[in-house]
PASEBA-1860 file (N, C-alpha, C; in nm, 3 decimals):
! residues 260
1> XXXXXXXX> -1.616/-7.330/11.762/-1.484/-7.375/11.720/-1.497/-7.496/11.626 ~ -1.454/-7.471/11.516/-1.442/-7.597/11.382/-1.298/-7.656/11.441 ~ -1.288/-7.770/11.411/-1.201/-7.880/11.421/-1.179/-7.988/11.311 ~ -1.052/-7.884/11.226/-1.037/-7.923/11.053/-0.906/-8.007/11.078 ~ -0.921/-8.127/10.983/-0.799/-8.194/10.986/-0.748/-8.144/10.835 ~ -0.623/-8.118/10.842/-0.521/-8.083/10.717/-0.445/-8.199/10.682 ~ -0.452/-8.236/10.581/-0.366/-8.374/10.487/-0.282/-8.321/10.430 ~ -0.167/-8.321/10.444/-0.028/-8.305/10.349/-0.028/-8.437/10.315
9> XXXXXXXX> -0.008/-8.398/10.157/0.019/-8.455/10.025/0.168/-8.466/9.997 ~ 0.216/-8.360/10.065/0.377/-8.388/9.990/0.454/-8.490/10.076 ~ 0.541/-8.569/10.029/0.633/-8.636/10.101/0.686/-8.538/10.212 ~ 0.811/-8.601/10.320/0.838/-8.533/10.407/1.002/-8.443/10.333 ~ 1.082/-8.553/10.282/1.168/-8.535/10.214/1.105/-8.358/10.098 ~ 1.026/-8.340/10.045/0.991/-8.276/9.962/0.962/-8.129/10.072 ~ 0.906/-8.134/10.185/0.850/-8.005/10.235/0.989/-7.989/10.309 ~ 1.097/-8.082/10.334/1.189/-7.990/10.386/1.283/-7.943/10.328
17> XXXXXXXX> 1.316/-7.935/10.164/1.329/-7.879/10.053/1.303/-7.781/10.047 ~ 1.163/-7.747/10.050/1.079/-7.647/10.054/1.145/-7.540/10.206 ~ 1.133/-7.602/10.283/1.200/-7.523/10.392/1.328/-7.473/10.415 ~ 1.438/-7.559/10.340/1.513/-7.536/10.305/1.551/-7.395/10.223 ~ 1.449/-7.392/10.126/1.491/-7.267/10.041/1.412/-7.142/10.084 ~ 1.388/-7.164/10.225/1.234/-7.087/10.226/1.136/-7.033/10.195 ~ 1.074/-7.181/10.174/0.910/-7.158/10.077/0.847/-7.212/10.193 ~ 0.726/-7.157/10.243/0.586/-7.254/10.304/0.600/-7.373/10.217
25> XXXXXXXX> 0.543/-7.482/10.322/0.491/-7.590/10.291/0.307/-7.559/10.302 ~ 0.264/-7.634/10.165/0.101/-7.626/10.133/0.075/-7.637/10.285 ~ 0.066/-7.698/10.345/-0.019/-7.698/10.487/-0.021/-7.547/10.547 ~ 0.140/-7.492/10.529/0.135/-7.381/10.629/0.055/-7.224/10.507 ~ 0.076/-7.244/10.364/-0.053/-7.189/10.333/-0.181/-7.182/10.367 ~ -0.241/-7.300/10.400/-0.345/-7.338/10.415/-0.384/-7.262/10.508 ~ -0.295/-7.310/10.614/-0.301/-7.235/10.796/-0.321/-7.078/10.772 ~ -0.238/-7.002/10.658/-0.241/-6.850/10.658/-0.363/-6.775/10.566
33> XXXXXXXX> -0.402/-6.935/10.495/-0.516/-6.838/10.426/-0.646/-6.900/10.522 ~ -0.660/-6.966/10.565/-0.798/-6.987/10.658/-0.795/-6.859/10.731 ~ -0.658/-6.840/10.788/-0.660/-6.794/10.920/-0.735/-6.604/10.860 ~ -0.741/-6.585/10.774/-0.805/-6.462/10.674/-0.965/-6.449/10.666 ~ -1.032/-6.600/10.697/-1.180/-6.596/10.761/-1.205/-6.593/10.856 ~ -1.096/-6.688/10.957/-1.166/-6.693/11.140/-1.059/-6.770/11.196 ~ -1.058/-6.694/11.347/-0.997/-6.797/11.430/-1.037/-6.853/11.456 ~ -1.165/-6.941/11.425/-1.221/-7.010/11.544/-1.220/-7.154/11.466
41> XXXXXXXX> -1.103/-7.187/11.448/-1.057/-7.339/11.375/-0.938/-7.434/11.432 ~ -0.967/-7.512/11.520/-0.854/-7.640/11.586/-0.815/-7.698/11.493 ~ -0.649/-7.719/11.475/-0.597/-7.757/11.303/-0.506/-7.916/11.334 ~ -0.545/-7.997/11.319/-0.448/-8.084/11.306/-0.399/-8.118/11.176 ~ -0.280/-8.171/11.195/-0.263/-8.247/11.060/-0.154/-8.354/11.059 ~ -0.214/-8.433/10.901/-0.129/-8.506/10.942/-0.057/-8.602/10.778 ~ 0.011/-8.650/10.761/0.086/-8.707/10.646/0.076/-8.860/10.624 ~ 0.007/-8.907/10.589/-0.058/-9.058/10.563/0.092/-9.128/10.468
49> XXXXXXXX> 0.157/-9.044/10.385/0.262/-9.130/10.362/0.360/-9.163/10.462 ~ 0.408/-9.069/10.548/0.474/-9.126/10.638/0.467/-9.102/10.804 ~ 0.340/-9.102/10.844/0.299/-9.074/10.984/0.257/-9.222/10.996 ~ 0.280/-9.239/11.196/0.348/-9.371/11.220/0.166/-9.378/11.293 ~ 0.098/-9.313/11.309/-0.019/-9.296/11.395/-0.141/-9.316/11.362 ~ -0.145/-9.352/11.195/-0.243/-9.352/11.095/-0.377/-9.451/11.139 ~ -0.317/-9.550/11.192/-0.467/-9.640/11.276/-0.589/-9.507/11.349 ~ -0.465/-9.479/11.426/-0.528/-9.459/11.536/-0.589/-9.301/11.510
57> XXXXXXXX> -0.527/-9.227/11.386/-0.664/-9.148/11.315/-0.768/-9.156/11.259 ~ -0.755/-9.246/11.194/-0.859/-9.324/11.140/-0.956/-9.365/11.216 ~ -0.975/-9.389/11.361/-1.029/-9.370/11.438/-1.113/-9.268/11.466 ~ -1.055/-9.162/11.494/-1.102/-9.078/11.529/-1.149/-8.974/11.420 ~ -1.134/-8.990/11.260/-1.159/-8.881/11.169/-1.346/-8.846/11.237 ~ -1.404/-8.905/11.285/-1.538/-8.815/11.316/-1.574/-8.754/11.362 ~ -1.446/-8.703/11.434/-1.436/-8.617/11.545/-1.408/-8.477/11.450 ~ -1.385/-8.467/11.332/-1.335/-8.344/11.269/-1.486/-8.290/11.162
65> XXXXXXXX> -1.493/-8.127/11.176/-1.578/-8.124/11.137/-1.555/-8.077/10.979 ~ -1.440/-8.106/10.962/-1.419/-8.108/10.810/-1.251/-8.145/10.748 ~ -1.225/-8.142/10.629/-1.076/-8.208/10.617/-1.080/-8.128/10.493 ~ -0.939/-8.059/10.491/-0.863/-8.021/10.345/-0.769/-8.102/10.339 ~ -0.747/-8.190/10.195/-0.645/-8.232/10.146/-0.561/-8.142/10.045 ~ -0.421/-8.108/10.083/-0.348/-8.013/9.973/-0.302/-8.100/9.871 ~ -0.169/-7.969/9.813/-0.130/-8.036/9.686/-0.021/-8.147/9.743 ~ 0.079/-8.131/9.590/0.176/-8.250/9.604/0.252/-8.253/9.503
73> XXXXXXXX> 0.376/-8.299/9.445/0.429/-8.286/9.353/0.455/-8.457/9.262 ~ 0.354/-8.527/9.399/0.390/-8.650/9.338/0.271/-8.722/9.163 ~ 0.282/-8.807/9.158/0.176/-8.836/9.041/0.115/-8.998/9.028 ~ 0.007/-8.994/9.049/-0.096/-9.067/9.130/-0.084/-9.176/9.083 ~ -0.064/-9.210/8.886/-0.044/-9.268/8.835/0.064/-9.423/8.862 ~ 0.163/-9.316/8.954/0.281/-9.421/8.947/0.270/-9.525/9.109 ~ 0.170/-9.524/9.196/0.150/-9.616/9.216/0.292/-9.663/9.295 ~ 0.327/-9.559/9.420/0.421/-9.600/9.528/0.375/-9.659/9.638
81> XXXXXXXX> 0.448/-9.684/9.712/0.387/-9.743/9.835/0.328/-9.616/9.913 ~ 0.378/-9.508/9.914/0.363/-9.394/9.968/0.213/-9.328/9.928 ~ 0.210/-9.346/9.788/0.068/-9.288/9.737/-0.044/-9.403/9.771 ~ -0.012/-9.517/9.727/-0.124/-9.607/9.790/-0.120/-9.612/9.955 ~ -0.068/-9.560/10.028/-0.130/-9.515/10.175/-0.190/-9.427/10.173 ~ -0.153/-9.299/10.072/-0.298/-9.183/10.075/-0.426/-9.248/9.996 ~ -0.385/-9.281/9.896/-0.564/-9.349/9.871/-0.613/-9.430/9.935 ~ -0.551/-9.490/10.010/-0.597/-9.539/10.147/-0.631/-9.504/10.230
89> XXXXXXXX> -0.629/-9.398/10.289/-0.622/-9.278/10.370/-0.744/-9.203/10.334 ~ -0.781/-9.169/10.218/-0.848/-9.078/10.161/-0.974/-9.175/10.172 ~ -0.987/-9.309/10.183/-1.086/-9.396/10.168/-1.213/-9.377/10.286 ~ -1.050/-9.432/10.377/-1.100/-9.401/10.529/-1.227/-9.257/10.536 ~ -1.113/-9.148/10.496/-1.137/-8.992/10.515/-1.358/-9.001/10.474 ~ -1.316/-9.063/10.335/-1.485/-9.033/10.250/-1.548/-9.163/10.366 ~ -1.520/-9.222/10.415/-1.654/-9.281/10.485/-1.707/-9.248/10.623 ~ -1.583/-9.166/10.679/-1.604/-9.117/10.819/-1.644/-8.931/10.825
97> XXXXXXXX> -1.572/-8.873/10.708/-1.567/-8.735/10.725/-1.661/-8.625/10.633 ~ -1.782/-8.541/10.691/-1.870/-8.519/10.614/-1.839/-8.420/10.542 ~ -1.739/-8.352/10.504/-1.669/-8.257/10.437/-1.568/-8.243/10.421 ~ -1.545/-8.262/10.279/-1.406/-8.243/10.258/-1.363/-8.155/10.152 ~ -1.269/-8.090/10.156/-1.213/-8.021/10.021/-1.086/-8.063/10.010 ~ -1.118/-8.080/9.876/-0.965/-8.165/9.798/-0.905/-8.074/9.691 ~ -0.753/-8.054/9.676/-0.717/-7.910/9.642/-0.599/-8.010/9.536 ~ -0.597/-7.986/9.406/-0.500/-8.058/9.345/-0.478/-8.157/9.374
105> XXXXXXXX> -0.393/-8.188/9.394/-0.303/-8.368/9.427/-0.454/-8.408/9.544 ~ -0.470/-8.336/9.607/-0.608/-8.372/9.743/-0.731/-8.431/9.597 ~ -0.771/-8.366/9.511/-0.887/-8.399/9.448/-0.850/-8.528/9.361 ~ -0.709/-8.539/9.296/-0.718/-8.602/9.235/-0.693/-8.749/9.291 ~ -0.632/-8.723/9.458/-0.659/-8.832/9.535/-0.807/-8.884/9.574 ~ -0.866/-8.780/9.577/-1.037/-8.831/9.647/-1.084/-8.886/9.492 ~ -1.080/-8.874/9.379/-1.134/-8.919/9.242/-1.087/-9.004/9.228 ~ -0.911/-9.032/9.231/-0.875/-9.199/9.245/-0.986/-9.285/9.378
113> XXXXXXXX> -0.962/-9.261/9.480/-1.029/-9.334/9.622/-1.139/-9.372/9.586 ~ -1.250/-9.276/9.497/-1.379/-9.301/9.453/-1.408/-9.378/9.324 ~ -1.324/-9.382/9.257/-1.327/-9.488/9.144/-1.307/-9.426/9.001 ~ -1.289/-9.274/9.027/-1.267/-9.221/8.893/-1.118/-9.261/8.823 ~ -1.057/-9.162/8.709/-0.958/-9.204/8.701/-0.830/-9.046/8.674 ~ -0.752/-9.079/8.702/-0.654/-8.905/8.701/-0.550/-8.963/8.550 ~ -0.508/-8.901/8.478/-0.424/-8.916/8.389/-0.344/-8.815/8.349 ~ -0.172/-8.803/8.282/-0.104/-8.710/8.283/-0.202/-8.607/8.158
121> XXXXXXXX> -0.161/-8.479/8.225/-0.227/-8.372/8.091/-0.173/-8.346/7.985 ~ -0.222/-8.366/7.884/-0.197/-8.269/7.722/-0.078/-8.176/7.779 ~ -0.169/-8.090/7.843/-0.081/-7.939/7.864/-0.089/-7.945/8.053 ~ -0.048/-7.824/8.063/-0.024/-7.820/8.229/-0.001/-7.686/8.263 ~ 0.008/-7.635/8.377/-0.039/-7.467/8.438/0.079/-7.517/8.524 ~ 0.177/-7.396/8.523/0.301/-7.336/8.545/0.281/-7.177/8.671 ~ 0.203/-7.242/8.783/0.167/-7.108/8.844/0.081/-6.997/8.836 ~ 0.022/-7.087/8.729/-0.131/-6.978/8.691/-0.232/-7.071/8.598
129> XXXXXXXX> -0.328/-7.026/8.622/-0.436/-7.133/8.517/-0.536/-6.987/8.472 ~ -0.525/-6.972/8.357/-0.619/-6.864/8.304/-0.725/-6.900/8.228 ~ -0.852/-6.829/8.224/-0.997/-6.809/8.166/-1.018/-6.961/8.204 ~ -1.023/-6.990/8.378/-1.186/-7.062/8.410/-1.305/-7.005/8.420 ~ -1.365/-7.057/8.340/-1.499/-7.029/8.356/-1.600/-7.122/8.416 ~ -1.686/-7.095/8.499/-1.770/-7.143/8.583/-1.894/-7.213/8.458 ~ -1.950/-7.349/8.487/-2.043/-7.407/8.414/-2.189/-7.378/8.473 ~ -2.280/-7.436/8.436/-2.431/-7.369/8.501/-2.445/-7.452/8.637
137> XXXXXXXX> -2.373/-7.593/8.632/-2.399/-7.654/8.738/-2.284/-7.559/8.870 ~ -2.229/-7.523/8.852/-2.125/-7.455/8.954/-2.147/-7.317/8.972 ~ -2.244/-7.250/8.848/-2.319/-7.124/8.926/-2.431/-7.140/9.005 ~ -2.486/-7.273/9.053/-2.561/-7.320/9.140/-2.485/-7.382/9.251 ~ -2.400/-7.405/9.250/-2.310/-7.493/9.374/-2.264/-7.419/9.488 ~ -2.288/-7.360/9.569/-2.224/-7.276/9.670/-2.059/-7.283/9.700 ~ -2.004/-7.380/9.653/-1.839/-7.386/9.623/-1.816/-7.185/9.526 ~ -1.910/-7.151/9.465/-1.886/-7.052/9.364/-1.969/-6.915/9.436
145> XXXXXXXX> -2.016/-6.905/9.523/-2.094/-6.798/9.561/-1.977/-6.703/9.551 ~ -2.059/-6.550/9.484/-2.000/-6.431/9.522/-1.892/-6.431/9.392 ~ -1.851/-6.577/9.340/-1.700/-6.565/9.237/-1.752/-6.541/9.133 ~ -1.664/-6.468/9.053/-1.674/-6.428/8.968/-1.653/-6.527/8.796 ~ -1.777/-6.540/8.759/-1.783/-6.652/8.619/-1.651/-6.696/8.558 ~ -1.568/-6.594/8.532/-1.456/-6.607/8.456/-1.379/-6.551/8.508 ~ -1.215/-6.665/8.550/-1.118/-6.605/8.644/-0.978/-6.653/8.599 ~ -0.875/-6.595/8.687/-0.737/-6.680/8.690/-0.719/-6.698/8.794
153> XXXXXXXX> -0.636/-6.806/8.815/-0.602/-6.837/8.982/-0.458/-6.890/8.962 ~ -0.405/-6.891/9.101/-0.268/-6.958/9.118/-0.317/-7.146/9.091 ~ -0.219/-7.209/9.005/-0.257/-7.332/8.976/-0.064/-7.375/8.949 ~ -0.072/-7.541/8.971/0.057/-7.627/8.926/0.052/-7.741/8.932 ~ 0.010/-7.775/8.811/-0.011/-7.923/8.772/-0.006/-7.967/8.618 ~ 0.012/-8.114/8.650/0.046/-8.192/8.487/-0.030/-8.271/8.467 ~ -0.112/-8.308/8.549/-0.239/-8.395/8.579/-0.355/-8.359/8.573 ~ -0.430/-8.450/8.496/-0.619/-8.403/8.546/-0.672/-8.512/8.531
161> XXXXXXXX> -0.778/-8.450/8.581/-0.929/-8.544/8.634/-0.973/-8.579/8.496 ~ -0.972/-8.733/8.418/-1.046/-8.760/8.305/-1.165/-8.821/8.311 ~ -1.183/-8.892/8.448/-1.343/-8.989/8.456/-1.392/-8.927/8.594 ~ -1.471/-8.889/8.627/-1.518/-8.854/8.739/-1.572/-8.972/8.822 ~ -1.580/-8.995/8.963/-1.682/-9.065/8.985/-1.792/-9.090/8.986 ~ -1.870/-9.181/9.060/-2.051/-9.187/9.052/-2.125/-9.085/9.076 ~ -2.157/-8.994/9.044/-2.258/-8.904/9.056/-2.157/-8.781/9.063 ~ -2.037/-8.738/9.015/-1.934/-8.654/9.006/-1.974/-8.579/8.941
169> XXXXXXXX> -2.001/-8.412/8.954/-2.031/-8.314/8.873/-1.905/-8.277/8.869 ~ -1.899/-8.192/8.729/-1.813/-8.067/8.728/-1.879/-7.971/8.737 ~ -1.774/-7.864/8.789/-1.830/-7.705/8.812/-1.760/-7.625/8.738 ~ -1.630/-7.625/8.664/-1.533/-7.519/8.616/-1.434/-7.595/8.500 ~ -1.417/-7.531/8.417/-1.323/-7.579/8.294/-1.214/-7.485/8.276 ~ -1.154/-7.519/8.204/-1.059/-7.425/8.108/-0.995/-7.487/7.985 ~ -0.914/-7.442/7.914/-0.910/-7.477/7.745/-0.771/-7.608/7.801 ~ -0.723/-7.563/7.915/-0.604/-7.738/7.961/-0.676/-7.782/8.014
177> XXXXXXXX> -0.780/-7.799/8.124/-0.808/-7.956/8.181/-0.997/-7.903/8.159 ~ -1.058/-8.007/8.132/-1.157/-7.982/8.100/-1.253/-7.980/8.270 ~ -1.124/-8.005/8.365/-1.228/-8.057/8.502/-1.143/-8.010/8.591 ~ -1.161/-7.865/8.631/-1.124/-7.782/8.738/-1.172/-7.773/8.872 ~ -1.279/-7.814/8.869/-1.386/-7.808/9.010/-1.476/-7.884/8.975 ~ -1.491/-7.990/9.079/-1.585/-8.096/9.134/-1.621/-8.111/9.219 ~ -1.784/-8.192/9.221/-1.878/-8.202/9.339/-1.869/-8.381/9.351 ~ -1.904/-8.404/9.431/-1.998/-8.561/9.467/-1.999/-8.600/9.607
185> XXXXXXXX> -2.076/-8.684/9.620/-2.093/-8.738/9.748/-2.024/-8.911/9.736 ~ -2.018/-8.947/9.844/-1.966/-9.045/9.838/-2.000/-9.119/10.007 ~ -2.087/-9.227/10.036/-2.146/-9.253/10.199/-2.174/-9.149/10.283 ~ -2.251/-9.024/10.211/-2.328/-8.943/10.247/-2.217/-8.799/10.301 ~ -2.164/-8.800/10.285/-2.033/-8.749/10.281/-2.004/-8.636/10.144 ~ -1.962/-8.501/10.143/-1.934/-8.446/10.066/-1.838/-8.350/10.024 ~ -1.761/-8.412/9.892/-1.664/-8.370/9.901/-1.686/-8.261/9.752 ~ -1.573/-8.146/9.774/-1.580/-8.005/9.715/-1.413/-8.066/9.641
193> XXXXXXXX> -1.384/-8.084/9.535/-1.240/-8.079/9.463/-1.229/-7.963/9.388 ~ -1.086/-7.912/9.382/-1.010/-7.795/9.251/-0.927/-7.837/9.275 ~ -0.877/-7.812/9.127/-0.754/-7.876/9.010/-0.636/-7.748/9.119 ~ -0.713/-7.648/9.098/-0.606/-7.526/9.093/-0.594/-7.479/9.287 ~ -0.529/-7.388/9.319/-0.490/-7.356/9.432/-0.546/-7.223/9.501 ~ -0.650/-7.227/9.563/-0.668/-7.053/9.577/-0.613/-7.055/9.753 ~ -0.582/-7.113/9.817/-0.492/-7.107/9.936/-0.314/-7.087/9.902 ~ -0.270/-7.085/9.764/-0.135/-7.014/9.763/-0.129/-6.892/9.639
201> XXXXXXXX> -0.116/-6.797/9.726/-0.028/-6.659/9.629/0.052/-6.707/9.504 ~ 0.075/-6.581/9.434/0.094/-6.539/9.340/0.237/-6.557/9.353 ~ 0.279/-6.475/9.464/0.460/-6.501/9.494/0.504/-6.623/9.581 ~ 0.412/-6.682/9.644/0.458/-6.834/9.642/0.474/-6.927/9.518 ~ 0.386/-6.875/9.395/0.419/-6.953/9.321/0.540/-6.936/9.232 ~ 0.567/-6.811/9.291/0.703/-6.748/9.168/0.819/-6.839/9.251 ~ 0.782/-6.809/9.364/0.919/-6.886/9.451/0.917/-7.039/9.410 ~ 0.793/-7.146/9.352/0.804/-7.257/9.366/0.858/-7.283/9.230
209> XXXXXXXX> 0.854/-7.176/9.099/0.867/-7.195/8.976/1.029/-7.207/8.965 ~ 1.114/-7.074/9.044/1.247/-7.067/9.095/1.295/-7.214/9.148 ~ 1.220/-7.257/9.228/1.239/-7.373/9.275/1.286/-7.490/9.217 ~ 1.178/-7.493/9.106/1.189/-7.612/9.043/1.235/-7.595/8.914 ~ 1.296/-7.463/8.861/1.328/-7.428/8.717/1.405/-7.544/8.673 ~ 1.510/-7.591/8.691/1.603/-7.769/8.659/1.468/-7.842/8.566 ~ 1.398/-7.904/8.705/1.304/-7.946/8.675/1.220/-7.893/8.553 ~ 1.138/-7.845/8.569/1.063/-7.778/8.459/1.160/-7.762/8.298
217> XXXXXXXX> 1.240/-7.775/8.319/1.372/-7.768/8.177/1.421/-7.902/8.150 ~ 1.481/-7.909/8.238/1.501/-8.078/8.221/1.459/-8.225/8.207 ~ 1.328/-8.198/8.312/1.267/-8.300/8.345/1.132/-8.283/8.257 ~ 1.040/-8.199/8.256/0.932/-8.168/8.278/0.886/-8.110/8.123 ~ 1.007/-8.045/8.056/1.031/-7.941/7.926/0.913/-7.896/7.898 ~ 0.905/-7.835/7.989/0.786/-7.718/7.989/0.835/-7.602/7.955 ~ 0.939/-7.552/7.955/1.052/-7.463/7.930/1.165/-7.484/7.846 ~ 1.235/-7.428/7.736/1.343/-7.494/7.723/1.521/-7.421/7.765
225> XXXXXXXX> 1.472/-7.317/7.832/1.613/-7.232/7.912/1.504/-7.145/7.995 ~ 1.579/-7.060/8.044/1.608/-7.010/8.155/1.521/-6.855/8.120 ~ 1.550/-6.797/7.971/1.507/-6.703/7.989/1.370/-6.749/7.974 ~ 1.318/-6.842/7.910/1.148/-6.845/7.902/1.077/-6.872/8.048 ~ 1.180/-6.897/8.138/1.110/-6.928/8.274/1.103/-6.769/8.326 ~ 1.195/-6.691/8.332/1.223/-6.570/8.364/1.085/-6.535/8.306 ~ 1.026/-6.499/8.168/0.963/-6.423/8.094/0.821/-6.513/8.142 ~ 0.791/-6.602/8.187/0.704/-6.684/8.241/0.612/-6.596/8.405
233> XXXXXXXX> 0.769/-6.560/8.480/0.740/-6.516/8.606/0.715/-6.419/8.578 ~ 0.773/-6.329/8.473/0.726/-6.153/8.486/0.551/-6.193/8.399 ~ 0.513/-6.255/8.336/0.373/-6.296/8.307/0.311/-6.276/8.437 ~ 0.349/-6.380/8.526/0.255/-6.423/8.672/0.265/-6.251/8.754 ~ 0.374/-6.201/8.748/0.360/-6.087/8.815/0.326/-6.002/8.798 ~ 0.234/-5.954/8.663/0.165/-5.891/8.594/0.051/-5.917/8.700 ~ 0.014/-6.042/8.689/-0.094/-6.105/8.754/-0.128/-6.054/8.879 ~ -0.020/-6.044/8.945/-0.040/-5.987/9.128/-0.067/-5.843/9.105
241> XXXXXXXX> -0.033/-5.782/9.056/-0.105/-5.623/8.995/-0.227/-5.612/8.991 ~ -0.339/-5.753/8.955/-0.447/-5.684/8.908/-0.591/-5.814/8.963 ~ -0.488/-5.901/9.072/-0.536/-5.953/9.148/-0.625/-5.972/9.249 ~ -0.698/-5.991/9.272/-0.800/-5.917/9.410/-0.755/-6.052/9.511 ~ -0.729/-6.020/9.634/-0.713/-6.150/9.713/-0.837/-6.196/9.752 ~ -0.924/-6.178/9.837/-1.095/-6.197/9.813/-1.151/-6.298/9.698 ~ -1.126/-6.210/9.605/-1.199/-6.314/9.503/-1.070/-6.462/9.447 ~ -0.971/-6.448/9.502/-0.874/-6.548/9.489/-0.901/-6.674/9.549
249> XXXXXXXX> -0.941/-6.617/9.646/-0.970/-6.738/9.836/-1.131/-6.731/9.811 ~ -1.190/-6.682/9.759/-1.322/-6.701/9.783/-1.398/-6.874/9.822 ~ -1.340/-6.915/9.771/-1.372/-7.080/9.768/-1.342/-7.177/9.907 ~ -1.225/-7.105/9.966/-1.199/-7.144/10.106/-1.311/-7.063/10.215 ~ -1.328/-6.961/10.159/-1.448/-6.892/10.197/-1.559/-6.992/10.242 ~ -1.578/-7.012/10.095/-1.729/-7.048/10.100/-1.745/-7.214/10.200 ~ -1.610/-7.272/10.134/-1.616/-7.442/10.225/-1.654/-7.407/10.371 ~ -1.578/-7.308/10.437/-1.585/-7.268/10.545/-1.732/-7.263/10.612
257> XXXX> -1.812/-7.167/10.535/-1.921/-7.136/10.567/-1.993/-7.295/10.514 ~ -1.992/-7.344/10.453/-2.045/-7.474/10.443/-2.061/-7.582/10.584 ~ -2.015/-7.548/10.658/-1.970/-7.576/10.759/-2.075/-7.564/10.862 ~ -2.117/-7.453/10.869/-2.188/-7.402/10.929/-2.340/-7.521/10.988
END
């Protein structure tokens, strides 16, 4: 029996939004795509922006034999009280916890914690990130066993990784963020980061695009109406046609077995 601690990234206000319209919250992805390798995983979790108990995990993170941090919709940059408790959090996490995988907002929290630096992107992935390709150092990395060189995955972000930390490899690019997947250690400790999401579907992400269409138009003008968001989703759903789930999750796969 593994005994994984799960970090939600999103505010609380934000996942009951999410529940609201009924979408999973990243954690309860998480929970449905592990649960696709093994039962044999004790899951806690817990929310460093607003959980009242945070000492007294911190305590105990050595007791876990590994930690996923998910996504988030927040942006690292701006420096709330809320986000400086997760890089705080995440500090703790790299000196006590010998594995970690950091998944979006999770990686670009463990690269802030470690001294790198995250900055808003050029461009940004709207529920899909197409033609990553794997580098030579990441066809050696066991994060990549079995995957296939050149892929698409479910991805949603405006942010990337521009400085890595001390001894920070990359493993994966694409033509928007040049730093999709990362390695390093950090007090002997090792942590696995991606930019992109292979613990949420194809139609979770259609539901989160629905979600946030306002946003994305208004705020975000990644879009500029309604029908380019429409013509956006029938893109992504092309995608679930020709998808393999296997090689989607492979990466939760492999952390898993890292484990071992």
């Amino acid at each position: 029996m593994y005994k994984i601690l799960i970090v939600e990234g999103n505010l609380k206000e934000e996942n009951q939004n999410f529940s609201s319209s009924g979408i999973q919250t990243h954690t309860q992805s998480l929970r449905d795509s592990l649960a696709c390798f093994t039962e044999n995983l004790d899951i806690d979790v817990i929310n460093p922006s607003s959980d009242s108990d945070i000492d007294k995990k911190v305590k105990e993170l050595n007791k876990y034999n590994g930690l996923i941090w998910g996504g988030s919709s927040l942006n690292i940059y701006n420096d709330t009280p809320e986000i400086r408790k997760q890089i705080h959090f995440m500090r703790e996490c790299q000196k006590k916890v010998k594995n970690i995988l950091a998944i979006c907002w999770g990686m670009q929290v463990a690269v802030t914690a470690a001294g790198g630096e995250v900055k808003k992107s050029i461009g940004a992935h709207i529920g899909i990130a197409n033609d990553l390709t794997i580098n030579n150092e990441g066809l050696k990395h066991p994060l990549y066993k079995d995957k296939i060189n050149n892929f698409n995955t479910p991805a949603f972000n405006f942010d990337e990784v521009v400085t890595l930390p001390n001894n920070g490899i990359c493993l994966a690019s694409n033509k928007v963020n040049k730093i999709q997947s990362i390695y390093f250690e950090i007090n002997n400790n090792k942590i696995w980061g991606l930019q992109y999401h292979p613990e949420i579907t194809y139609e979770k992400m259609i539901q989160l695009i629905k979600f946030r269409k306002d946003r994305l138009i208004e705020n975000r003008k990644v879009f500029t109406n309604y029908d380019q968001v429409n013509k956006h989703i029938s893109f992504i759903e092309k995608e679930i046609l020709i998808s393999d789930k296997q090689q989607r999750m492979i990466e939760l796969k492999n952390w898993l077995n890292s484990l071992n």
